[in-house]
PDB file of N, H, CA, C and O in Angstrom:
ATOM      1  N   UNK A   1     -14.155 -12.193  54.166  1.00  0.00           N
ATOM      2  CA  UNK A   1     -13.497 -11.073  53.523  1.00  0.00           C
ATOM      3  C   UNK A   1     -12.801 -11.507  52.246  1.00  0.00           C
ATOM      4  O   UNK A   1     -12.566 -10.813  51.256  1.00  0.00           O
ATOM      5  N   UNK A   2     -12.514 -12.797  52.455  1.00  0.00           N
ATOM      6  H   UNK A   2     -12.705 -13.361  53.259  1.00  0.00           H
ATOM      7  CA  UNK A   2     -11.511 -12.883  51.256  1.00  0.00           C
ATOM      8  C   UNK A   2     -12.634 -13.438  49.961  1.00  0.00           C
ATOM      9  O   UNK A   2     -12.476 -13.149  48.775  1.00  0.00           O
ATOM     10  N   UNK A   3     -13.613 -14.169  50.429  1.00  0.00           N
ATOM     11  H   UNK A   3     -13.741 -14.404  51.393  1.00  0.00           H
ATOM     12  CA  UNK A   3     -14.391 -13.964  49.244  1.00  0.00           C
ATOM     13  C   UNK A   3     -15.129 -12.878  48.749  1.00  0.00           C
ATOM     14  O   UNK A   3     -15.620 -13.016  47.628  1.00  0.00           O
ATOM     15  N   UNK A   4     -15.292 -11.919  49.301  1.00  0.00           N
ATOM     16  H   UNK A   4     -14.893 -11.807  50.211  1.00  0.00           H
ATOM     17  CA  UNK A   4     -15.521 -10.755  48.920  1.00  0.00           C
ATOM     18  C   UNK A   4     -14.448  -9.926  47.866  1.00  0.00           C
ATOM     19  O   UNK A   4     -14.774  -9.166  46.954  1.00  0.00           O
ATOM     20  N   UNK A   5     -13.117 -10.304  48.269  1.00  0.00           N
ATOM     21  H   UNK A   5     -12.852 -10.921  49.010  1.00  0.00           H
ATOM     22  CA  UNK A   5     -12.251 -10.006  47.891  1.00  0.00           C
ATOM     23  C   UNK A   5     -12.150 -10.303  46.169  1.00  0.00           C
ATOM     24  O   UNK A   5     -12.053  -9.590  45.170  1.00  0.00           O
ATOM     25  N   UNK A   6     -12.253 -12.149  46.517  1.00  0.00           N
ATOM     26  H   UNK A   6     -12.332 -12.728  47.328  1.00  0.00           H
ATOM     27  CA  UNK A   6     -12.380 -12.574  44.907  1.00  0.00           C
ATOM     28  C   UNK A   6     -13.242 -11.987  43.967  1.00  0.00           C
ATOM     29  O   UNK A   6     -12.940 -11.654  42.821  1.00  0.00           O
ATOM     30  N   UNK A   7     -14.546 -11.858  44.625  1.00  0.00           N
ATOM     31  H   UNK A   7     -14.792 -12.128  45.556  1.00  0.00           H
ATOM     32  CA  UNK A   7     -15.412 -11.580  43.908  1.00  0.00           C
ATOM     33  C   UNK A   7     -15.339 -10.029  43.103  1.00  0.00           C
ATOM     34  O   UNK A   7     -15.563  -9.826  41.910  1.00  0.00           O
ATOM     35  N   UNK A   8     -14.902  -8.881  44.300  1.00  0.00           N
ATOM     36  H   UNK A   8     -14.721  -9.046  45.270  1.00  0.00           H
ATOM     37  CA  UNK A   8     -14.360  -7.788  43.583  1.00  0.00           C
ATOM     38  C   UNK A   8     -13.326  -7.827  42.044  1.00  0.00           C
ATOM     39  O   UNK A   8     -13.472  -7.238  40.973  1.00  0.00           O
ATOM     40  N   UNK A   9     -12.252  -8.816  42.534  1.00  0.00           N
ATOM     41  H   UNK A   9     -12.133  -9.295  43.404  1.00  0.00           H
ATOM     42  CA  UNK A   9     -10.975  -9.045  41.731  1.00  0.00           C
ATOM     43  C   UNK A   9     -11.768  -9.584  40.504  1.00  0.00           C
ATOM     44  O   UNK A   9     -11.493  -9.185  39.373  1.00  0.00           O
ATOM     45  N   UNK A  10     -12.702 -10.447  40.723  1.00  0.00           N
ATOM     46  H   UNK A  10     -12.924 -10.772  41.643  1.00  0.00           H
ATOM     47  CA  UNK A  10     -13.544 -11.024  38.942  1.00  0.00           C
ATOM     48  C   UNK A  10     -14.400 -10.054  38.243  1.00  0.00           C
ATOM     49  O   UNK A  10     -14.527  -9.980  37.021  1.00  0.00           O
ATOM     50  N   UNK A  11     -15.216  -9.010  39.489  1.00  0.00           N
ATOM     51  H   UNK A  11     -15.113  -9.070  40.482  1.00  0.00           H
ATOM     52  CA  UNK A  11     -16.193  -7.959  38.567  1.00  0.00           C
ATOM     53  C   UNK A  11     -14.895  -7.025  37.928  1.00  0.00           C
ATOM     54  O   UNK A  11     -15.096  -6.744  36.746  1.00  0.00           O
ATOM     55  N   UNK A  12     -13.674  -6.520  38.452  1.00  0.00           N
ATOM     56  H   UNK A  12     -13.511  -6.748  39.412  1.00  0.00           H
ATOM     57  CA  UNK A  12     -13.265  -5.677  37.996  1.00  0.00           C
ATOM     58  C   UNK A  12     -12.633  -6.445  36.921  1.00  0.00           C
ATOM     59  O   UNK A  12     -12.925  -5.930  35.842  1.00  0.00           O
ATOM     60  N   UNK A  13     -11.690  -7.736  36.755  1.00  0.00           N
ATOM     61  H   UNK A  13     -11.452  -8.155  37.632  1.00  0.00           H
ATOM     62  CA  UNK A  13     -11.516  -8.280  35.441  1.00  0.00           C
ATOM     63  C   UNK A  13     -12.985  -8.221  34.398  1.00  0.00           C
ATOM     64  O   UNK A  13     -12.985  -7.821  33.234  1.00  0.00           O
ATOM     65  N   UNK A  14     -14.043  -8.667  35.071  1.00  0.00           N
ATOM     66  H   UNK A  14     -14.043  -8.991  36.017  1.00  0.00           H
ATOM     67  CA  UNK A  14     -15.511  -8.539  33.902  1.00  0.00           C
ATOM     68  C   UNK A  14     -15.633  -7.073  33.240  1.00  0.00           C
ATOM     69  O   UNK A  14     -16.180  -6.720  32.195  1.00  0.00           O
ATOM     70  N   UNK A  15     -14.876  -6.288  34.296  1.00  0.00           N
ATOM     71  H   UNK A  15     -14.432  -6.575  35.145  1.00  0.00           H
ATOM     72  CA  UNK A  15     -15.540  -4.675  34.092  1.00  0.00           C
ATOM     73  C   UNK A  15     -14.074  -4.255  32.841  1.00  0.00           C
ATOM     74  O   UNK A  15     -14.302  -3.583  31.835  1.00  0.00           O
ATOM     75  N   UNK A  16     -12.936  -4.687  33.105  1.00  0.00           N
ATOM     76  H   UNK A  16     -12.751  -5.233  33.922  1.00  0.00           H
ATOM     77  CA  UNK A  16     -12.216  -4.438  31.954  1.00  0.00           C
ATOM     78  C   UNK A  16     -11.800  -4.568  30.904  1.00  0.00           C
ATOM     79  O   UNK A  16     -11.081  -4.018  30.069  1.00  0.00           O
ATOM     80  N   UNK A  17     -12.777  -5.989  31.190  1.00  0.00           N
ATOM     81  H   UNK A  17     -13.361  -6.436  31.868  1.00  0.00           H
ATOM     82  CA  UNK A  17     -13.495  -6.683  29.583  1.00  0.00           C
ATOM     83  C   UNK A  17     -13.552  -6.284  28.721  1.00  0.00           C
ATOM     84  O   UNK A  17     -12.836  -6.435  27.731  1.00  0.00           O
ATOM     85  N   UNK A  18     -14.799  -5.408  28.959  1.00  0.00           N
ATOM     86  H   UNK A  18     -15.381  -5.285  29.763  1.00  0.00           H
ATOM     87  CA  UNK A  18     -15.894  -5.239  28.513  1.00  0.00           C
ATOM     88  C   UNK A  18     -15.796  -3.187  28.057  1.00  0.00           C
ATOM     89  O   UNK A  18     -16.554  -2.492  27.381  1.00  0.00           O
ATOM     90  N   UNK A  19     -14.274  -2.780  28.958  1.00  0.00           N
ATOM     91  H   UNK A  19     -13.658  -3.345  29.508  1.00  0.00           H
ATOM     92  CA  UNK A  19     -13.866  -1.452  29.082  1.00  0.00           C
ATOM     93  C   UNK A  19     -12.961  -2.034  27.347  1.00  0.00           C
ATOM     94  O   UNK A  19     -13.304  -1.547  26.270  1.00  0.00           O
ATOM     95  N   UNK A  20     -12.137  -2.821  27.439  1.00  0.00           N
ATOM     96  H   UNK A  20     -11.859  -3.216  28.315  1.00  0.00           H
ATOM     97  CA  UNK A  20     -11.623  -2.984  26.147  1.00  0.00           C
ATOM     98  C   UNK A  20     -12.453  -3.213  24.891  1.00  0.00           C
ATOM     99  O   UNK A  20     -12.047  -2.651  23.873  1.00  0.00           O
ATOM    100  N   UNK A  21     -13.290  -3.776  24.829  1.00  0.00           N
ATOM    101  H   UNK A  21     -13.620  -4.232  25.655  1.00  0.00           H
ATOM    102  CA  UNK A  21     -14.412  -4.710  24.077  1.00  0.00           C
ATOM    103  C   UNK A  21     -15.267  -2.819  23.581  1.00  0.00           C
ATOM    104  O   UNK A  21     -15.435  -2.407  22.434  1.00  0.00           O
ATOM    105  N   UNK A  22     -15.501  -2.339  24.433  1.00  0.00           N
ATOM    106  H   UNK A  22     -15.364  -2.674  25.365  1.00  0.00           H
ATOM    107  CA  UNK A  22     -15.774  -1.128  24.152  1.00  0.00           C
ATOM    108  C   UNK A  22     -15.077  -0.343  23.391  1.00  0.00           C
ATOM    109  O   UNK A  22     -15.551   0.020  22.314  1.00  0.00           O
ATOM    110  N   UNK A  23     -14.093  -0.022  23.714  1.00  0.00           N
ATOM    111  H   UNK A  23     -13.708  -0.317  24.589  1.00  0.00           H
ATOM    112  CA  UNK A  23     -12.716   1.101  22.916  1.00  0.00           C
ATOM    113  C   UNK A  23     -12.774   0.376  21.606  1.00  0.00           C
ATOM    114  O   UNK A  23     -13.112   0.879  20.535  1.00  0.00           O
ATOM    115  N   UNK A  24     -12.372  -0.973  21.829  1.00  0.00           N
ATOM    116  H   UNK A  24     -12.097  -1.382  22.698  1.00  0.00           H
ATOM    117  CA  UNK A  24     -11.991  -1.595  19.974  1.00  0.00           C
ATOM    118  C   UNK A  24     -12.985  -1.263  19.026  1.00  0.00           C
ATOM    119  O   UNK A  24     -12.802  -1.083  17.822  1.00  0.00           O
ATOM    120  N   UNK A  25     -14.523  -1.163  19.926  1.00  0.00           N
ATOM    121  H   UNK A  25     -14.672  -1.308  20.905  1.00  0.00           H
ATOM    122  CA  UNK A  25     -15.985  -1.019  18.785  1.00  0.00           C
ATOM    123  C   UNK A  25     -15.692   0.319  18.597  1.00  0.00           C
ATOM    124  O   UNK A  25     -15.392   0.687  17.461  1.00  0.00           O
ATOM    125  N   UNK A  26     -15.725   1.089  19.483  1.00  0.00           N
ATOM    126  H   UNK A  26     -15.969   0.789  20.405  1.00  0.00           H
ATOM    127  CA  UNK A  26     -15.523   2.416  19.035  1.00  0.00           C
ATOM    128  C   UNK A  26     -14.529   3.230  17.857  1.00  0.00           C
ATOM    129  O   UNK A  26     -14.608   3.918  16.840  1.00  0.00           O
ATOM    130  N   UNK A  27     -13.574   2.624  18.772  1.00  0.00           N
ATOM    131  H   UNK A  27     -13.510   2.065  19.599  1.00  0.00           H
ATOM    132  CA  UNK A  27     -12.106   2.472  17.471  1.00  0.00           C
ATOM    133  C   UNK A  27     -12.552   2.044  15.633  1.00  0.00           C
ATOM    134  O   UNK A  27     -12.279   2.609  14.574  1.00  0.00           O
ATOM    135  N   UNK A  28     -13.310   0.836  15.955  1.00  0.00           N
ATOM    136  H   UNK A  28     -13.532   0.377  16.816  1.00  0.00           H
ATOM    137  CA  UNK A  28     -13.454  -0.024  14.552  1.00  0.00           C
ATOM    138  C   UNK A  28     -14.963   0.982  14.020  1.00  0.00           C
ATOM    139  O   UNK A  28     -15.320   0.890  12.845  1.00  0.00           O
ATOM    140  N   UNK A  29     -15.533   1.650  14.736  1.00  0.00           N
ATOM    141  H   UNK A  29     -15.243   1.725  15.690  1.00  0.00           H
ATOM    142  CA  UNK A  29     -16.589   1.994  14.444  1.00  0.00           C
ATOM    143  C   UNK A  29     -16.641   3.811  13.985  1.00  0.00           C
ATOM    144  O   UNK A  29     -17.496   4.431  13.352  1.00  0.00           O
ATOM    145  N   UNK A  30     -15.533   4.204  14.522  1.00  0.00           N
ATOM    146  H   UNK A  30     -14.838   3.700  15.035  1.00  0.00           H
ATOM    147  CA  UNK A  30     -14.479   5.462  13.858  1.00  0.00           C
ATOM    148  C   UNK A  30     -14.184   5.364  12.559  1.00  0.00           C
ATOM    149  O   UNK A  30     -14.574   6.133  11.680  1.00  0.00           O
ATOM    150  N   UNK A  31     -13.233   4.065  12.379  1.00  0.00           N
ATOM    151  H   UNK A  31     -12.916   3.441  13.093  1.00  0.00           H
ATOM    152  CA  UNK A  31     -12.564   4.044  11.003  1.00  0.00           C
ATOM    153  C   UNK A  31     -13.743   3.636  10.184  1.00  0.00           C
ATOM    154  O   UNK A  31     -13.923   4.283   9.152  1.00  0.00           O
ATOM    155  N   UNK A  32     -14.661   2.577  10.496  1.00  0.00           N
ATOM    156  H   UNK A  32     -14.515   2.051  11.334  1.00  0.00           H
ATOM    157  CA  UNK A  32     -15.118   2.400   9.581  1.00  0.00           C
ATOM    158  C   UNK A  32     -15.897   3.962   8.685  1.00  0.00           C
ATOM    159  O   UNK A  32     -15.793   4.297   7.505  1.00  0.00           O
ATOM    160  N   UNK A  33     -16.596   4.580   9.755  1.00  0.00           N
ATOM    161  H   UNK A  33     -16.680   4.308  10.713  1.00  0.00           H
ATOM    162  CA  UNK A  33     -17.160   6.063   9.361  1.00  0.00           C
ATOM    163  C   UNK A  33     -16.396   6.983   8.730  1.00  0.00           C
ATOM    164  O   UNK A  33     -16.837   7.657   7.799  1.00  0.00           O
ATOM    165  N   UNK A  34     -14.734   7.126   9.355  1.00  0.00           N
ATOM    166  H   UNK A  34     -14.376   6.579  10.111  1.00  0.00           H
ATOM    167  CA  UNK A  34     -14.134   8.082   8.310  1.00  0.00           C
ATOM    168  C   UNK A  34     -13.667   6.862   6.571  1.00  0.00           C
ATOM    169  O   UNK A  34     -13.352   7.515   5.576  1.00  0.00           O
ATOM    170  N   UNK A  35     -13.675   5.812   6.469  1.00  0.00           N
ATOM    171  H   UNK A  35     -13.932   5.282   7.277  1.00  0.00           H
ATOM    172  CA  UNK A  35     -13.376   5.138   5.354  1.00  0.00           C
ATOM    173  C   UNK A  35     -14.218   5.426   4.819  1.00  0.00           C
ATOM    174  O   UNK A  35     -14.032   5.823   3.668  1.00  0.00           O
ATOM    175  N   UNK A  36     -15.772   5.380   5.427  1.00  0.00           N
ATOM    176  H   UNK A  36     -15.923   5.058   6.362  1.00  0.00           H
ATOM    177  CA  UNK A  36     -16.935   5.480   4.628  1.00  0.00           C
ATOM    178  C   UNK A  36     -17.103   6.973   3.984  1.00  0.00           C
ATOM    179  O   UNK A  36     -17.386   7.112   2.794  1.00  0.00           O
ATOM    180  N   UNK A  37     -16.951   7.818   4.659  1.00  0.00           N
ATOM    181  H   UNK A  37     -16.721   7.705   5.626  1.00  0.00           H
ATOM    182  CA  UNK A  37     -16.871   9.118   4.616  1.00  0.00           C
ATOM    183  C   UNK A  37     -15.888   9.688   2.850  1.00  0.00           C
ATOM    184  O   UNK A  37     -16.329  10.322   1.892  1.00  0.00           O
ATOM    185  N   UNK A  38     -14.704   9.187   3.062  1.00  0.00           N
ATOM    186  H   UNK A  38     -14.346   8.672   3.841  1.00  0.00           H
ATOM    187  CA  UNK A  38     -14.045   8.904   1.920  1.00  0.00           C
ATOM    188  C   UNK A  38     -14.477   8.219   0.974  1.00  0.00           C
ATOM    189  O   UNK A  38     -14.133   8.286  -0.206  1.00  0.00           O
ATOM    190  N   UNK A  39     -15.217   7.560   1.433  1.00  0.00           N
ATOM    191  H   UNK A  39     -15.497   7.505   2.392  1.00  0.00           H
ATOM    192  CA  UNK A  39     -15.736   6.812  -0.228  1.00  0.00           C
ATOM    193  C   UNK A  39     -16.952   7.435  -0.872  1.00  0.00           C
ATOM    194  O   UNK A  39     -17.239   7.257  -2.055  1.00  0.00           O
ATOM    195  N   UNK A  40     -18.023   8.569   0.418  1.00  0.00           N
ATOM    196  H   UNK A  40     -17.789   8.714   1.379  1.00  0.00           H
ATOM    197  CA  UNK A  40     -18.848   8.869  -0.084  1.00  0.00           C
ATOM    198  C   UNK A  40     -18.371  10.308  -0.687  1.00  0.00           C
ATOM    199  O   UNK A  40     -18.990  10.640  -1.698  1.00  0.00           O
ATOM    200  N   UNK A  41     -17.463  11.134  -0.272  1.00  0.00           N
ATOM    201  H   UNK A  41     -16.960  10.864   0.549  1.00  0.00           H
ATOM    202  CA  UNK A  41     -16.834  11.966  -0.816  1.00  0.00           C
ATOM    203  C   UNK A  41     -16.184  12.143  -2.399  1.00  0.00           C
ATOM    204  O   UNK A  41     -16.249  13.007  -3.273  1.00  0.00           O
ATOM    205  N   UNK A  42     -15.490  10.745  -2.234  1.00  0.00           N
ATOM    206  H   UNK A  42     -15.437  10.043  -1.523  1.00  0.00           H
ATOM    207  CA  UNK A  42     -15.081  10.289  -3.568  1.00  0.00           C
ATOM    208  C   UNK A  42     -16.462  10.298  -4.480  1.00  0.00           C
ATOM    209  O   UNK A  42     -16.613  11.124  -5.380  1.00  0.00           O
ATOM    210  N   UNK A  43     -17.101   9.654  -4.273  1.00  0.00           N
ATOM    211  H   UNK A  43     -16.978   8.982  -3.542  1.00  0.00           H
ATOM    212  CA  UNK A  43     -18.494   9.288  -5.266  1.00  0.00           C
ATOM    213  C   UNK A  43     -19.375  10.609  -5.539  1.00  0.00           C
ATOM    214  O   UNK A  43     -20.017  10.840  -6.564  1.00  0.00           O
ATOM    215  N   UNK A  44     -19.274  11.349  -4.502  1.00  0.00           N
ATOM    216  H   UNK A  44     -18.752  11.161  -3.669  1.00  0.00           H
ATOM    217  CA  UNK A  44     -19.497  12.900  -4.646  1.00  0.00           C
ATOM    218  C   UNK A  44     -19.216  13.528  -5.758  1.00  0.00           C
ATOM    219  O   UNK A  44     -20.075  13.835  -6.585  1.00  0.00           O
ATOM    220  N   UNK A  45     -17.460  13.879  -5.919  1.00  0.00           N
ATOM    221  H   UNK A  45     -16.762  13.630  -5.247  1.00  0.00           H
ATOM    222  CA  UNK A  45     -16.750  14.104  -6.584  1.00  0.00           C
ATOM    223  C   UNK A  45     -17.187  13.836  -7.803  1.00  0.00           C
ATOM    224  O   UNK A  45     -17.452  14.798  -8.524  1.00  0.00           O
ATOM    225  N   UNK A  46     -17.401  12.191  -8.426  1.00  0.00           N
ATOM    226  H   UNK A  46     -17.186  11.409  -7.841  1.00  0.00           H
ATOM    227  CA  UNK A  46     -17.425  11.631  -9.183  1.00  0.00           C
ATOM    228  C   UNK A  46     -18.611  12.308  -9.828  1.00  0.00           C
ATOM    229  O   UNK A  46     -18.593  13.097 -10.773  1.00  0.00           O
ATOM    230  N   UNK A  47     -19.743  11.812  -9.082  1.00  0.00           N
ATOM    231  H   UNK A  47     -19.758  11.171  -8.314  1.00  0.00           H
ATOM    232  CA  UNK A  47     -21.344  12.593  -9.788  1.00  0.00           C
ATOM    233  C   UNK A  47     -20.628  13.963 -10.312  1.00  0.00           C
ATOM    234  O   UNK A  47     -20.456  14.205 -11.507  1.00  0.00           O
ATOM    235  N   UNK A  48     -20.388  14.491  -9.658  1.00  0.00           N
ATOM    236  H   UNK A  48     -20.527  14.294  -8.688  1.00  0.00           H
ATOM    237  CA  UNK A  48     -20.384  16.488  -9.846  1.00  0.00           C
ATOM    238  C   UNK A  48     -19.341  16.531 -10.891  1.00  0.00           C
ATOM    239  O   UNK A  48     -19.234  17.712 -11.224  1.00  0.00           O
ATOM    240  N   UNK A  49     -18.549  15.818 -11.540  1.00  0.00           N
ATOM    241  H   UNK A  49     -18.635  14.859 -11.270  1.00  0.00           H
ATOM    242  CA  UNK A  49     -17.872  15.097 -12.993  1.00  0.00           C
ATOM    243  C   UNK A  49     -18.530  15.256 -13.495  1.00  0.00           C
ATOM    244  O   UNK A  49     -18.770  16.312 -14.080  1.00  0.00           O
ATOM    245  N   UNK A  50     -19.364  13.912 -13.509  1.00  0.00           N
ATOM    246  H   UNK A  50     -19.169  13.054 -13.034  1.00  0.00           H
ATOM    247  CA  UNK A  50     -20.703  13.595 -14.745  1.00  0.00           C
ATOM    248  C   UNK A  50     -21.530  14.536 -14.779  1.00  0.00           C
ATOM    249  O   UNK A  50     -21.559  14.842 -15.971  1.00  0.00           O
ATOM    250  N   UNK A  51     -22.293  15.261 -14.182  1.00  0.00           N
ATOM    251  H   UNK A  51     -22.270  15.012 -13.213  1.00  0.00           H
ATOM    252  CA  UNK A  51     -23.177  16.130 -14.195  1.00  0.00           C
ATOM    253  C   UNK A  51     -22.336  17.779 -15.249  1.00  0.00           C
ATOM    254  O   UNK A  51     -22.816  18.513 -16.113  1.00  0.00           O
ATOM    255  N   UNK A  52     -21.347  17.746 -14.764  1.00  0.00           N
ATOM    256  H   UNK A  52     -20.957  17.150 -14.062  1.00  0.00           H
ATOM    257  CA  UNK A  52     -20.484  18.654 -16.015  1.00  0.00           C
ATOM    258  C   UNK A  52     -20.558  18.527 -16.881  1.00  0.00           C
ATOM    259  O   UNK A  52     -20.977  19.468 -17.554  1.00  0.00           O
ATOM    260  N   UNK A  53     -20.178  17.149 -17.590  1.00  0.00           N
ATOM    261  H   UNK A  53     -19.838  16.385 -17.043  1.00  0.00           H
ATOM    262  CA  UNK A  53     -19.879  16.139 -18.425  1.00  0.00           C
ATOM    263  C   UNK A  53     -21.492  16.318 -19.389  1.00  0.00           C
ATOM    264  O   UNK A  53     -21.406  16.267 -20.616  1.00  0.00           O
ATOM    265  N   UNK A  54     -22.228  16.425 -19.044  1.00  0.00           N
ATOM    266  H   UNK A  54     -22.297  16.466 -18.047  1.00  0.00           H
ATOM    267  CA  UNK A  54     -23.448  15.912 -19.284  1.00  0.00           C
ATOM    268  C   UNK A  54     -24.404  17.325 -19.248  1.00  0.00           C
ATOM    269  O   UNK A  54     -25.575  17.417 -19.618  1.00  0.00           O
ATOM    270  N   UNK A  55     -23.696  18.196 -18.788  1.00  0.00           N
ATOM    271  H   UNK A  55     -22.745  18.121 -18.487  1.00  0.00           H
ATOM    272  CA  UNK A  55     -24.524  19.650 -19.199  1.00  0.00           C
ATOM    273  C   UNK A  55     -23.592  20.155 -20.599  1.00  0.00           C
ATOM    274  O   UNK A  55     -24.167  20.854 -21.433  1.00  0.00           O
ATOM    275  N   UNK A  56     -22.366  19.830 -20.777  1.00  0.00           N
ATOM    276  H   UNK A  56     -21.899  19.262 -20.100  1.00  0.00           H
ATOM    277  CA  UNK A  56     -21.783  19.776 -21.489  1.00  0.00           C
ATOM    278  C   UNK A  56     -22.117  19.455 -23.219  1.00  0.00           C
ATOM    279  O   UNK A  56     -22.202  19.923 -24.354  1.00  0.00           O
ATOM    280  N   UNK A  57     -22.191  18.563 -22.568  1.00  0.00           N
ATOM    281  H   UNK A  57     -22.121  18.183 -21.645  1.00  0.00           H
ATOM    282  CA  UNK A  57     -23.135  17.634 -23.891  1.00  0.00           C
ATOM    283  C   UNK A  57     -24.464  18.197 -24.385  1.00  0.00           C
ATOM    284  O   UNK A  57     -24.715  18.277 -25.587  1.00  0.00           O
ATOM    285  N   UNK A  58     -25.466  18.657 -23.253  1.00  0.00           N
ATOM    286  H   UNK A  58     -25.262  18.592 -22.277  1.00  0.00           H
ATOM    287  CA  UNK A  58     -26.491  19.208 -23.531  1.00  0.00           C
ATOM    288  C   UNK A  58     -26.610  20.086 -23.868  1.00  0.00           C
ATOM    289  O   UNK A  58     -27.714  20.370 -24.332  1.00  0.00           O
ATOM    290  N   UNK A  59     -25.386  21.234 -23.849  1.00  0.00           N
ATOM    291  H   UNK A  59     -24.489  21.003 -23.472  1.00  0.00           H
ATOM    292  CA  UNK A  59     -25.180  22.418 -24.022  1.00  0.00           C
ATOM    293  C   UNK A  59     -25.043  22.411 -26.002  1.00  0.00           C
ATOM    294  O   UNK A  59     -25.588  23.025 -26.920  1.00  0.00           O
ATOM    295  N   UNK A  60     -24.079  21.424 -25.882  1.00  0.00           N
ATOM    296  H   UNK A  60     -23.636  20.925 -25.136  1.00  0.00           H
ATOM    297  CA  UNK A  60     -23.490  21.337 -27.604  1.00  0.00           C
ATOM    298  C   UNK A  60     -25.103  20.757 -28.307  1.00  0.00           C
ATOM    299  O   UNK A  60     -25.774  21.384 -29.126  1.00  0.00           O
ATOM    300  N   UNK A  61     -25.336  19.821 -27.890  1.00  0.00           N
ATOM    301  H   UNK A  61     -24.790  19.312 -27.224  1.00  0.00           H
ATOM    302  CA  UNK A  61     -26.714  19.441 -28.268  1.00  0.00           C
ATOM    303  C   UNK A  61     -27.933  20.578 -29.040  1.00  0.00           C
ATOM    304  O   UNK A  61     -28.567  20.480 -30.090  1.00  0.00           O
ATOM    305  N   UNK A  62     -27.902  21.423 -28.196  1.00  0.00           N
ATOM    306  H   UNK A  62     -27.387  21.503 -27.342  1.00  0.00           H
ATOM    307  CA  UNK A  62     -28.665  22.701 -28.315  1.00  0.00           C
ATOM    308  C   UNK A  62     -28.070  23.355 -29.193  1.00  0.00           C
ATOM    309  O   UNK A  62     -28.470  23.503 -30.348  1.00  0.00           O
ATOM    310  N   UNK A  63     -26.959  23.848 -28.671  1.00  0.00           N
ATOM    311  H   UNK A  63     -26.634  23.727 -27.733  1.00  0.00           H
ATOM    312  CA  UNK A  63     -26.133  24.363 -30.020  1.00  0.00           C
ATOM    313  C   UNK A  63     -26.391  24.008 -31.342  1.00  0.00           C
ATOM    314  O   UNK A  63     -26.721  24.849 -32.179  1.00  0.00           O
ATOM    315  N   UNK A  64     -26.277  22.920 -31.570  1.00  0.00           N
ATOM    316  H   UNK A  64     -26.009  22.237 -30.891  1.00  0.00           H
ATOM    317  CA  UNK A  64     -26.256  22.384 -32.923  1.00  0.00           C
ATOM    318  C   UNK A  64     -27.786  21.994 -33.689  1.00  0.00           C
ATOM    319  O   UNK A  64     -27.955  21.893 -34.904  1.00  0.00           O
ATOM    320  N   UNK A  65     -28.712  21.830 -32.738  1.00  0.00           N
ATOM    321  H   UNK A  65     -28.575  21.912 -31.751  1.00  0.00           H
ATOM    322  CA  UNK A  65     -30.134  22.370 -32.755  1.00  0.00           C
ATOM    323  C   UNK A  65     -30.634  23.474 -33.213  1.00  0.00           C
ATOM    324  O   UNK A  65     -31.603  23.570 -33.966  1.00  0.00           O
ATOM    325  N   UNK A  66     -29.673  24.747 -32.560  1.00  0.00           N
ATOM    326  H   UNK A  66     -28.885  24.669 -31.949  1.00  0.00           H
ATOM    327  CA  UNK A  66     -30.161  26.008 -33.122  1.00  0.00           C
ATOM    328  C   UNK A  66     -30.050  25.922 -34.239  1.00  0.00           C
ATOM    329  O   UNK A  66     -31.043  25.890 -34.965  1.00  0.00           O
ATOM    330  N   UNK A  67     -28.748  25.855 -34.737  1.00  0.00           N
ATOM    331  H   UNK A  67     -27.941  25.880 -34.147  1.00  0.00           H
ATOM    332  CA  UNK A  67     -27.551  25.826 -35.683  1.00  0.00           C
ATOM    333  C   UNK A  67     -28.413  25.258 -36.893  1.00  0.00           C
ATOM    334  O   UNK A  67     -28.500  25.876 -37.954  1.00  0.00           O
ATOM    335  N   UNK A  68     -29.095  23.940 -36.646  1.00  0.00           N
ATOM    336  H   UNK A  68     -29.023  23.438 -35.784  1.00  0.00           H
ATOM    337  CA  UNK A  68     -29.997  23.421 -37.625  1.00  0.00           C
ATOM    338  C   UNK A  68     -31.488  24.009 -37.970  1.00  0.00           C
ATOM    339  O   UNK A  68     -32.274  23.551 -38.800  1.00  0.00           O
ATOM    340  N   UNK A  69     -31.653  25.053 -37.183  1.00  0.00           N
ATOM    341  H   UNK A  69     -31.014  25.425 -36.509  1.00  0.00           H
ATOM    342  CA  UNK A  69     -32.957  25.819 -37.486  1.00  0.00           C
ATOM    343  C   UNK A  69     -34.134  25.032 -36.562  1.00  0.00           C
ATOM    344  O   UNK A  69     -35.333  25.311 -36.558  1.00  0.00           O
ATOM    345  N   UNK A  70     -33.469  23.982 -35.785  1.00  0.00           N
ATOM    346  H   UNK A  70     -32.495  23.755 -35.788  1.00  0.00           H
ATOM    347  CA  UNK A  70     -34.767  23.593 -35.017  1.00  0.00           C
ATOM    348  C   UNK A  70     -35.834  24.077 -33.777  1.00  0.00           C
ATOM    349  O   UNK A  70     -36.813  23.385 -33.501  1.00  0.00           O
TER     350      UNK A  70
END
């Protein structure tokens, strides 16, 4: 009985291992997705800038095209 005993007492230390070892990946594997999330948001942002930026330009471009009779 009593080695039965031990043996329970080591699977359930193995089993809470591996219960922690779990949560931390999950945990680390959360943040990393919302950090990432933020950075792809940010870079989002950023394009949809330039793309303003740059119809902008194309806009005056034309303009001044007409403007020249071209």
């Amino acid at each position: 009985m009593s080695n039965e005993l031990a043996e329970a007492k080591e699977l359930i230390k193995t089993l809470q291992g591996q219960i922690q070892s779990l949560q931390y990946t999950k945990h680390h594997d959360y943040k990393f997705l919302v950090e990432e999330n933020h950075r792809i948001a940010k870079e989002l942002d950023e394009v949809k800038m330039d793309n303003k930026k740059l119809t902008q330009q194309i806009n005056d471009m034309a303009a001044k095209l007409r403007d020249a009779s071209f």
